[in-house]
C-alpha positions, 0 to 999 in steps of 0.5 A, spaced: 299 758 237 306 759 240 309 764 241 315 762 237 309 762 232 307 769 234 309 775 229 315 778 232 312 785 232 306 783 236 311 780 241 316 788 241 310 792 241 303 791 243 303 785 247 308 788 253 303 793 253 297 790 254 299 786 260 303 793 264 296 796 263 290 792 260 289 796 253 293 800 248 293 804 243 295 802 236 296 807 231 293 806 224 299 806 219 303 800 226 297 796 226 297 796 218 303 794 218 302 788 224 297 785 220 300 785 213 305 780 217 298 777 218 296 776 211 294 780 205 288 786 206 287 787 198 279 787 200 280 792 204 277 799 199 270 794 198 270 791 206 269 798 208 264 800 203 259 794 206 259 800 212 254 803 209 249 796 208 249 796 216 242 795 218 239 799 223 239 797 231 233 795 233 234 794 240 236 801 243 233 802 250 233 810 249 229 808 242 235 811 238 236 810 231 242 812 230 246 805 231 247 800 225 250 794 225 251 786 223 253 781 227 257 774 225 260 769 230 266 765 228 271 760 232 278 759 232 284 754 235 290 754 233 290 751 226 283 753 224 278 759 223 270 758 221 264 761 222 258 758 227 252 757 224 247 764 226 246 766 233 244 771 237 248 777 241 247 776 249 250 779 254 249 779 262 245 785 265 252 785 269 255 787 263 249 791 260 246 794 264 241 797 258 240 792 253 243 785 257 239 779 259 235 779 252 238 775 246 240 780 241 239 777 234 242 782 228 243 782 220 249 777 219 256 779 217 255 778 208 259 771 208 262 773 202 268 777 207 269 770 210 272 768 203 275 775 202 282 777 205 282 783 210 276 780 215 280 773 216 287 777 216 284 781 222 282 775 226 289 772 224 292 777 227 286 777 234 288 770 235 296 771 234 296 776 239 291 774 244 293 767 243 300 770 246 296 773 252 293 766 253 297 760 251 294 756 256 287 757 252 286 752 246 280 755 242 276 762 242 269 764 240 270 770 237 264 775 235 265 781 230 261 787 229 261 791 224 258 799 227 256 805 225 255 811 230 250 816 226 250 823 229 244 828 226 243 836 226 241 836 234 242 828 234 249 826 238 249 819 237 252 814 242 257 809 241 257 806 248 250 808 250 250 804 257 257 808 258 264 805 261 263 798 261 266 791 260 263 787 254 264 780 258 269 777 254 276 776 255 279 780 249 277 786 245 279 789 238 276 796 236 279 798 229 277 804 226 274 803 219 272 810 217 270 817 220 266 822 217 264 829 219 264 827 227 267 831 233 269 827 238 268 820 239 274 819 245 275 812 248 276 813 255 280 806 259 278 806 266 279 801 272 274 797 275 273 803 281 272 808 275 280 811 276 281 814 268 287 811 266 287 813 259 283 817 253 285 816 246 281 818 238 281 813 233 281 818 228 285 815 222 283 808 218 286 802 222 288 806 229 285 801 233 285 800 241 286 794 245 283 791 251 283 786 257 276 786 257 277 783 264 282 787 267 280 794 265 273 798 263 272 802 256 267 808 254 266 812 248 264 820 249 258 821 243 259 823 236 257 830 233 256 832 227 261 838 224 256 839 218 249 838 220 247 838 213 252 833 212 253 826 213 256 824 219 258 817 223 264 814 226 264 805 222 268 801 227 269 793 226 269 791 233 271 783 235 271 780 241 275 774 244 273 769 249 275 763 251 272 756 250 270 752 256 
């Protein structure tokens, strides 16, 4: 997409940004607004309940059970958006020290999302903005992950449990869904030889973070629990961007 055809907001704000430092912090009620120039998010009360459908991640190295999630794998150019047949997560042990090197297989995303209007307005907005950032590339492959960090009395849970790292795409969004009950949760942005350049909370609905996965490195400082005898997690809807060969 051009950038003549790119939402103007996006051009204003994030996009100078992210090319000054790698990341920004978008914070919820800005980002509502740059995705409503994307499309509609009338589903959005009904996508954010499917959280609590997530199934729980069975692949953790420290045997936790205190991450759940789902999974789905979609492609994009500029005139098209659609979701690949199933396939497995995988990341190198370069970028995942502690579940890498295996193909990670996860319940998918409910299809239903992909006819509905908030997930593809998010992804709309993924690939105007990142197309902005890379008009040079003419097709992503983009993954989605939906997440949800429990913490329990006596029981942090991890959102980042191989610590400060880059995922091995191109570009990444994380967009805060919902938080209940939870101390911390800090995003910490740092470059390749650790040097912290920033630290933020997504703390409201749509706060959201913005990476050049391949420029800078992020993290996420364990949840707790306020409440012990309450509920308490961090739903996040991670998307992931890269370029195809």
């Amino acid at each position: 997409m051009s950038t003549e055809e790119t939402a103007p907001a996006l051009l204003a704000t994030v996009e100078p940004e992210l090319r000054r430092v790698g990341f920004a912090f978008v914070a919820g009620d800005t980002m509502t607004a740059h995705l409503a120039e994307c499309g509609p998010l009338d589903d959005w009360s009904e996508f954010a309940a499917s959280w609590n459908d997530l199934a729980i991640d069975t692949y953790m190295a420290d045997q936790g059970r205190y991450r759940r999630r789902r999974h789905g794998v979609y492609a994009a150019d500029a005139t098209s958006l659609r979701r690949e047949p199933a396939q497995p997560h995988y990341q190198t042990l370069e970028y995942n020290p502690l579940h890498g090197g295996i193909a990670r297989w996860f319940e998918p995303i409910e299809p239903r999302w992909d006819a509905g209007s908030s997930l593809p307005t998010i992804l709309r907005y993924c690939e105007r903005l990142f197309g902005a950032l890379a008009p040079h590339v003419n097709s992503w492959q983009i993954e989605v992950h939906q997440f949800r960090i429990e913490a329990r009395a006596g029981e942090q849970g991890l959102p980042t449990p191989e610590g400060v790292h880059r995922d091995g795409v191109d570009y990444v969004l994380v967009l805060l869904v919902t938080r209940r009950n939870i101390a911390s949760g800090t995003t910490t942005i740092h470059q390749p030889d650790g040097t912290l350049l920033g630290r933020f909370t997504l703390a409201a609905p749509f706060d959201a973070a913005l990476v050049d996965d391949a420029r800078v490195c992020h993290g996420v400082t364990p949840v707790e629990a306020v409440d012990t005898a309450a509920p308490a997690y961090r739903d996040v809807l991670v998307v992931t961007f890269r370029a195809r060969p």
